[in-house]
C-alpha positions, 0 to 999 in steps of 0.5 A, spaced: 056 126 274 057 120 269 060 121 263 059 116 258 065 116 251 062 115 244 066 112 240 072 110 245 077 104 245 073 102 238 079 099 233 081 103 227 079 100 222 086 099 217 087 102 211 091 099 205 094 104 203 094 112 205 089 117 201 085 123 201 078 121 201 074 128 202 070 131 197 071 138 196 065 141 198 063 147 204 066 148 210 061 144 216 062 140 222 058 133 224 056 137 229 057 137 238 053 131 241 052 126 237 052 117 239 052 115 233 059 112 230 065 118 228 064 120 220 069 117 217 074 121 212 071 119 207 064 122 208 067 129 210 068 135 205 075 138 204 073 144 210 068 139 215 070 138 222 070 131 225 064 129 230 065 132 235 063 130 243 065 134 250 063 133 256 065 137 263 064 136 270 067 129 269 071 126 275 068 127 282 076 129 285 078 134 281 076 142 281 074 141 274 075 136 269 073 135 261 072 130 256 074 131 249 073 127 243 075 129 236 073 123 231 077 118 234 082 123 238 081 122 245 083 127 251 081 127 258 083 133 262 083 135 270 084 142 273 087 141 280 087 148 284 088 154 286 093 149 291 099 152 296 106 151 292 107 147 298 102 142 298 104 138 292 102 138 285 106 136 279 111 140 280 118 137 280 125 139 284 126 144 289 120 149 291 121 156 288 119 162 291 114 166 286 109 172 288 104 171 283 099 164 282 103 159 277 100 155 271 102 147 271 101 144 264 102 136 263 099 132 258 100 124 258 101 120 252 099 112 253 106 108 251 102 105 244 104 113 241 111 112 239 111 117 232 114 125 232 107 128 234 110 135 233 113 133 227 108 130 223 112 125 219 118 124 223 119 118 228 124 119 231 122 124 237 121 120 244 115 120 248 118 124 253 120 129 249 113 129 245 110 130 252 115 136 253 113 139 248 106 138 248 105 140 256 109 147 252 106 150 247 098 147 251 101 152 257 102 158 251 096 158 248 092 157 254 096 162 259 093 169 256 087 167 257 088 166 265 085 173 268 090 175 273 094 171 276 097 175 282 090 174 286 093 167 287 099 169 291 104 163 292 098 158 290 099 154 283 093 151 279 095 144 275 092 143 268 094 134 266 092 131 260 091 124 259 091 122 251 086 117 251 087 115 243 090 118 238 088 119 231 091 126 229 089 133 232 092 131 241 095 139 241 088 141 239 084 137 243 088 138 248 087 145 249 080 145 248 079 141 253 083 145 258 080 150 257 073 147 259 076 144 264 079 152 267 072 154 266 069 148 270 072 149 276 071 155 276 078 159 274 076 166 272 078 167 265 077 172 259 075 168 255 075 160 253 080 158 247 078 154 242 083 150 236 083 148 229 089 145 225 089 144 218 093 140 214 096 141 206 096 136 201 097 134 194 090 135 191 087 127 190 086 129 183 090 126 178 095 129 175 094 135 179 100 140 182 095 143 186 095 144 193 088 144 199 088 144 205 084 140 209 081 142 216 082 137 223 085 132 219 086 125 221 093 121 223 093 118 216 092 125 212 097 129 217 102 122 214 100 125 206 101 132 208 106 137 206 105 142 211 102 142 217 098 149 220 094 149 228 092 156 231 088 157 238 085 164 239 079 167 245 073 170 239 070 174 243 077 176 243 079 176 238 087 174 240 091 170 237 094 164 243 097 161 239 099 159 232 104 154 229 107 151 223 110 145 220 113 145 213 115 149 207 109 152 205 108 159 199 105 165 203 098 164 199 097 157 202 098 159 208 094 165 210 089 161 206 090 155 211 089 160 218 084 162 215 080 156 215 084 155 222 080 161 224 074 159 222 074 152 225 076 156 231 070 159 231 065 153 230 069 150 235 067 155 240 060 155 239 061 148 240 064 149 246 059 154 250 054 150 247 057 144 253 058 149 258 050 152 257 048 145 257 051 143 263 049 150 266 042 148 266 043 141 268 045 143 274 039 148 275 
C-alpha cells in the first residue's frame, strides 16, 4: 500500500520574532485526512489541534507500520515481531533470559534536531540522550496497553520510531504512532492510546498577567512557554499511561491543562479509529 505524506519536507517559513498568534476560541481540530496545506498557528484557536494525518500499513517489511503527521511534526513507526530474543533485533549487549514477551522501544531523531527535547528551552541535552529519553517514556505510555505479555514466552516485539520533522509535539506524535503501528500488526491490545500536550504561556494580550494553555503546540510556541503539560491515556479505558510536566506551574493552571490534554486526547482517539476502519474496509 502506498503512502503518500501531505506536507512533508516543505521548509518552515521563518518567522521574525516568536509570538502567539491563536485566537481565543472553542476547542476544535483541522480534521484527520486532509491534502491541503497544514493550518498555520495563526489560524488556530487557543484549543484547535493541528491538521492531523495518519496512515497504517506503510511498509511492506515490517508486521505493522504507521504514519503520522501533526502540522509539520512527522513520525513514522515500525513494529517488528513477536520474534525469538535470539533472532536479532534492537536489543543491544549479551542476550538476557526473560520468561515473558518483552517490549523494545526506539525512537530516532535525524542529526538536524540539536535543542533539549525534553526540556523545552534547554539546548544542552544531547542527541542521544534526548533519543534515551524519548525511547523511555514512549515504552511507559504504551506498555499497559500490551495485553499479556506472557503468551510471548522469550520472544520481544520492537517498536522504532523515525522522527522525520520536527516542529514540536514528537513524544506525542510518537506514541500515536506507535499505537497504530501495534494495532496493525496485529499486537492484541487493550485499548489504543492517544496523546495530547499543551503548552502555558503568557496571554498574547497586552498587559496581561494571565496565563493560557494552548493545545498541540508548535516549536516556536513551546520556546514562549512557561510550563509544558503531555498526557496519553486508553478512553475506553480510561487509564492514565502517562503524564508528565515541565515547569513551575499553579495547581489551577494545571488541572486546567490535563483537562484540555484529556480532552485532546479523546478527539485524537476518534481520529485514530477513524484510520484503522478506514484501512479495515480498503482491504475488504
Amino acid at each position: 500500500m502506498a503512502s503518500r505524506l501531505s506536507n512533508c519536507y516543505a521548509p518552515l517559513p521563518p518567522l521574525k520574532k516568536c509570538e502567539i498568534k491563536r485566537t481565543n476560541e472553542e476547542y476544535s481540530t483541522s480534521g484527520a485526512d486532509s491534502s491541503s496545506s497544514t493550518a498555520s498557528s495563526d489560524a488556530r484557536s487557543y484549543r484547535a489541534l493541528r491538521q492531523a494525518h495518519f496512515t497504517v500499513s506503510c511498509f511492506s517489511n515490517a508486521s505493522g507500520s504507521s504514519l503520522v503527521e501533526l502540522g509539520h511534526t512527522k513520525v513514522v513507526c515500525a513494529v517488528n515481531g513477536p520474534h525469538a530474543a535470539a533472532s536479532g533485533g534492537m536489543g543491544r549487549g549479551p542476550l538476557e533470559f526473560h520468561s515473558e514477551g518483552k517490549l523494545n522501544c526506539q525512537v530516532s531523531l535525524p542529526p538536524t534536531i540539536t535543542q533539549g527535547i525534553m526540556n523545552p528551552g534547554s539546548s544542552t541535552n544531547a542527541n542521544q540522550l534526548d533519543e534515551a529519553e524519548l525511547s523511555l517514556n514512549l515504552k511507559d505510555a504504551i506498555y499497559a496497553s500490551v495485553l499479556d505479555l506472557e503468551k510471548f514466552s522469550k520472544s520481544v516485539i520492537d517498536v522504532h520510531v523515525r522522527v522525520l520533522q520536527d516542529d514540536g509535539g514528537i513524544l506525542v506524535a510518537a506514541i500515536i504512532a506507535a499505537s497504530l503501528a501495534l494495532a496493525d500488526a496485529g499486537v492484541e491490545c487493550c485499548d489504543l492510546v492517544s496523546a495530547c500536550n499543551v503548552c502555558v504561556v503568557p496571554s498574547p494580550a497586552n498587559n496581561s498577567d494571565k496565563l493560557v494553555c494552548l493545545v498541540d503546540p508548535t516549536e516556536d510556541e513551546i520556546e514562549l512557554g512557561q510550563g509544558y503539560v503531555t498526557v496519553a491515556l486508553m478512553p475506553n479505558r480510561k487509564e492514565v499511561t502517562y503524564w508528565d510536566q515541565a515547569g513551575r506551574l499553579q495547581s489551577e493552571i494545571t488541572a486546567e491543562a490535563i483537562g484540555i490534554c484529556r480532552e485532546g486526547c479523546h478527539t485524537v482517539y476518534k481520529l485514530m479509529r477513524q484510520c484503522l476502519k478506514t484501512h479495515s474496509e480498503s482491504l475488504q
